[in-house]
C-alpha positions in Angstrom: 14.6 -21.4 48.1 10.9 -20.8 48.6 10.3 -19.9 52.0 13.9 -17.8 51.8 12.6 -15.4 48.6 13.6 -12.3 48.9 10.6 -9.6 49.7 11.3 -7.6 46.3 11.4 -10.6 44.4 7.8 -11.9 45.5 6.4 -8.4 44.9 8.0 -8.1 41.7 6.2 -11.5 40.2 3.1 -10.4 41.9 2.7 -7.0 40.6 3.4 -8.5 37.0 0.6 -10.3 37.6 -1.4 -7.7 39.0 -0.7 -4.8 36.6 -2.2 -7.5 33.2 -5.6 -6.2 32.2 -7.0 -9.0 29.9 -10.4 -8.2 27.9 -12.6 -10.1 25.7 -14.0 -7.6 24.2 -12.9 -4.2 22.9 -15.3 -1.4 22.7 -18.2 -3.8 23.0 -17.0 -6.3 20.2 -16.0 -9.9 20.6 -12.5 -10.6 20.0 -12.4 -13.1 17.4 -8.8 -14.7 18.6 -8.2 -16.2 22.1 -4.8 -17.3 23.1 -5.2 -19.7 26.0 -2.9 -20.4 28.8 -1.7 -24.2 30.6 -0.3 -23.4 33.5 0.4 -25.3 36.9 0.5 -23.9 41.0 4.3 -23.3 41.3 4.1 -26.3 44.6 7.8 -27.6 45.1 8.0 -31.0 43.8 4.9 -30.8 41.6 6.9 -28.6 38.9 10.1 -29.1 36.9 10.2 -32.2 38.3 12.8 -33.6 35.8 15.0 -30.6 36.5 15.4 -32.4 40.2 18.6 -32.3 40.1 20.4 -30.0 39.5 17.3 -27.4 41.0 16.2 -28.3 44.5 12.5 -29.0 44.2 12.2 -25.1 45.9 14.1 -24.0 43.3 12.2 -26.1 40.4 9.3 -24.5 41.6 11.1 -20.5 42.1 11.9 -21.3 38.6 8.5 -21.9 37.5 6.8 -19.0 38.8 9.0 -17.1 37.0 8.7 -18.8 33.7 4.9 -18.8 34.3 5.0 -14.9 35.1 7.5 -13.7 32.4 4.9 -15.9 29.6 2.1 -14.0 31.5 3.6 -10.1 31.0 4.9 -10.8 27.6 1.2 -11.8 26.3 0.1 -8.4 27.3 1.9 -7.1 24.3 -0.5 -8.8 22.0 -3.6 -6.8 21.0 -7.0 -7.8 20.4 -6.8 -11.1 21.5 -8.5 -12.6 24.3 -6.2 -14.2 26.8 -7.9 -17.3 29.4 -5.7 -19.3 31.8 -6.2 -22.6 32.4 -4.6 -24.3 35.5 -4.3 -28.0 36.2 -6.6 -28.3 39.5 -4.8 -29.4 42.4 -3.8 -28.2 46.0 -4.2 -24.7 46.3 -4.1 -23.9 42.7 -7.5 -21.9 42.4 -6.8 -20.0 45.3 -3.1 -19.3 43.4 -4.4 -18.1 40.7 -7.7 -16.1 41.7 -5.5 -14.0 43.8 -2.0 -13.6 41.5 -3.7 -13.3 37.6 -7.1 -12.3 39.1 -7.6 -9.8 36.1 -7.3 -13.3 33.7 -10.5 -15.3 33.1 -9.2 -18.3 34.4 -10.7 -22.0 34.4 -9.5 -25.6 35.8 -8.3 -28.1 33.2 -10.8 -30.9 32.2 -10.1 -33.7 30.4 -7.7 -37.6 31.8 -4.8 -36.4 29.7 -2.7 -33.4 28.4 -4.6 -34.4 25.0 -8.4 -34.3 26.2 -7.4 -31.3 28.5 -6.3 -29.4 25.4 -9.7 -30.2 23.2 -12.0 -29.6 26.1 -10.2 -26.2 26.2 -10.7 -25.5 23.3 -14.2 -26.8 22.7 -15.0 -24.1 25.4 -13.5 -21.0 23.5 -14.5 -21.6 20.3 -18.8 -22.0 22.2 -17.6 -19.1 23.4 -17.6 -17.2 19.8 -13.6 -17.1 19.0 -13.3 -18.0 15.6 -8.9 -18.5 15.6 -7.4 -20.0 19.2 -3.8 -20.7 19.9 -2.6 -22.3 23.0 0.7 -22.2 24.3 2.1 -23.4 27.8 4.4 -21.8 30.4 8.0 -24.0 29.2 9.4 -21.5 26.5 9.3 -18.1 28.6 11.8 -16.9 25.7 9.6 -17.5 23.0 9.3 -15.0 20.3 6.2 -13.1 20.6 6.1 -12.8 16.9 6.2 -16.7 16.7 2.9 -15.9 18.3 1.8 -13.1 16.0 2.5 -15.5 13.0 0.3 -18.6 14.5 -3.0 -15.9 14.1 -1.8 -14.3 10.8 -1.2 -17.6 9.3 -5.3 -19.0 11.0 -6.9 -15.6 9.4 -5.2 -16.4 6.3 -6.4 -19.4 5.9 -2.9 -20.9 5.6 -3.8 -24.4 7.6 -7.4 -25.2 9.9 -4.5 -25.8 12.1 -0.5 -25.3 13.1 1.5 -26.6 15.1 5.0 -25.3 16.3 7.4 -28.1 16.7 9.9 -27.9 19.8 13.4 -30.4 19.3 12.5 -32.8 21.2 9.7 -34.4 19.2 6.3 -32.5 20.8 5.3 -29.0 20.2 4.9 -25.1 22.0 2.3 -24.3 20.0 -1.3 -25.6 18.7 -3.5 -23.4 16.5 -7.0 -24.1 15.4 -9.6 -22.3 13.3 -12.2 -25.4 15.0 -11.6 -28.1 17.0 -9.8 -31.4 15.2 -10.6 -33.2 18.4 -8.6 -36.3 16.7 -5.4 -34.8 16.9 -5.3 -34.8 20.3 -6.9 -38.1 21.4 -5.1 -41.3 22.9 -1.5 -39.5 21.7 2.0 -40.6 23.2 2.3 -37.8 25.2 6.0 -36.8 26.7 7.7 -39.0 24.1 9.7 -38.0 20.8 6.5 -39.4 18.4 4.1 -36.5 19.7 4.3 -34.2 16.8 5.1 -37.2 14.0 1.7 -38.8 15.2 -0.4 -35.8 15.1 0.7 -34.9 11.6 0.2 -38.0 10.3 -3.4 -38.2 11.8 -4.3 -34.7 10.5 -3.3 -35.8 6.9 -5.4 -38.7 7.0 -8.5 -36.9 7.9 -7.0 -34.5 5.4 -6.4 -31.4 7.5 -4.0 -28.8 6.3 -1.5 -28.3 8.7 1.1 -25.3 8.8 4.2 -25.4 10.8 5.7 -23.3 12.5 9.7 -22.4 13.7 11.0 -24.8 15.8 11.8 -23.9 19.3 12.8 -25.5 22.7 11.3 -26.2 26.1 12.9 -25.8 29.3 12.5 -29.3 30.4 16.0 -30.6 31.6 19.0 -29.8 33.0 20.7 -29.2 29.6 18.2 -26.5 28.5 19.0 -24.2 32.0 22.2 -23.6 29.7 20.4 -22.7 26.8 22.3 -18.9 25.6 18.6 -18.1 24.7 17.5 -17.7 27.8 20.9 -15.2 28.5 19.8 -13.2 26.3 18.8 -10.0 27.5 16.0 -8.9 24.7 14.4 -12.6 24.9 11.1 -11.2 26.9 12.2 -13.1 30.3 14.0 -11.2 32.3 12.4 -13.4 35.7 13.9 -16.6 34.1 17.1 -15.0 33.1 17.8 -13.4 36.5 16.9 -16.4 38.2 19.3 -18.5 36.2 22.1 -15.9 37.3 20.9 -16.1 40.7 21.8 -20.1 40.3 25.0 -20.2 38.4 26.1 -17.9 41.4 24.6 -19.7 43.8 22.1 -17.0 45.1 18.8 -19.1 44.5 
């Protein structure tokens, strides 16, 4: 539970936090690739919702921060590429993140859907000067870095203008873009099975070459907390694994 967290516990997610030294530039020059961040303030009953039950809406929300901080440390092992958070405003939620990722540059979320949040994002780091941007949110804590790795190998190469890496449940973990395609995330059915189907068939009519990626999963619902994946002890989320053995014992 929440309030009940054990001391080392909080001090552990905070100094993983803490110890992350994003830059956007190295040795005075601009990174060209920025991998951006969606994240949400950990509030219980504002996170995981559909995982309520079998989690307690604490518990959702335990489960969260540690998703959120094990995606945060793995990033780090990325290099040369600039790293921005961006949090869906709410109660609480600058204050959240300004004091636990204050080394990130962080901004709210703009935009009346998960669609027009994305683009405005992205509109902002390419004005910026980034020339290859991948975004990525804080469900697959056990994604491969390397699927990561590949999204900017395959931008540079010139192997799509964008990519996409599809999860199993119709949407996708990943977007990639070497611009903005502001059409491929407008007026979408977002949180349904035709996400990804739509997308790609709205980037081959405006004739936009589109690379895909592996497919992966999210950790949306009950069924996923029993994913082996996230057992495993080399899958780069040792917060979300421990917390799941926590639960299955009954410690969380």
């Amino acid at each position: 539970m929440a309030g009940n967290r054990p001391l080392a516990a909080t001090l552990r997610v905070f100094l993983i936090f803490g110890n992350i030294q994003f830059k956007q530039t190295v040795m005075g020059k601009q990174l060209k690739k920025a991998l951006l961040i969606f994240a949400k303030c950990p509030i219980p009953g504002m996170v995981k919702t559909r995982l309520i039950p079998p989690l307690s809406p604490e518990q959702a929300a335990d489960l969260y921060r540690c998703m959120l901080s094990d995606v945060m440390a793995k990033v780090t092992l990325l290099p040369e590429i600039a790293i921005y958070l961006f949090y869906e405003e709410g109660e609480a939620a600058r204050e959240y993140f300004a004091e636990s990722c204050h080394d990130v540059t962080s901004f709210p979320q703009k935009g009346k859907d998960l669609g027009e949040r994305m683009a405005e994002a992205l509109r902002l780091v390419f004005a910026m000067g980034h020339s290859a941007a991948v975004v990525i949110g804080t469900d697959s804590p056990d994604l491969p870095i390397t699927f990561i790795e590949d999204a900017f190998d395959r931008l540079e190469c010139g192997k799509g203008a964008a990519l996409f890496g599809p999860t199993e449940d119709g949407g996708y973990y990943l977007a990639g873009m070497t611009r903005l395609y502001r059409e491929l995330f407008r007026d979408l059915p977002w949180s349904s099975v035709a996400v990804l189907r739509e997308t790609l068939k709205r980037a081959k009519e405006a004739g936009i070459a589109v690379s895909l990626l592996p497919i992966w999963h999210d950790v949306d619902t009950a069924a996923d907390l029993d994913r082996p994946e996230l057992s495993d002890e080399g899958n780069g989320a040792p917060l979300t694994r421990e917390f799941l053995l926590n639960w299955r014992k009954g410690g969380n």
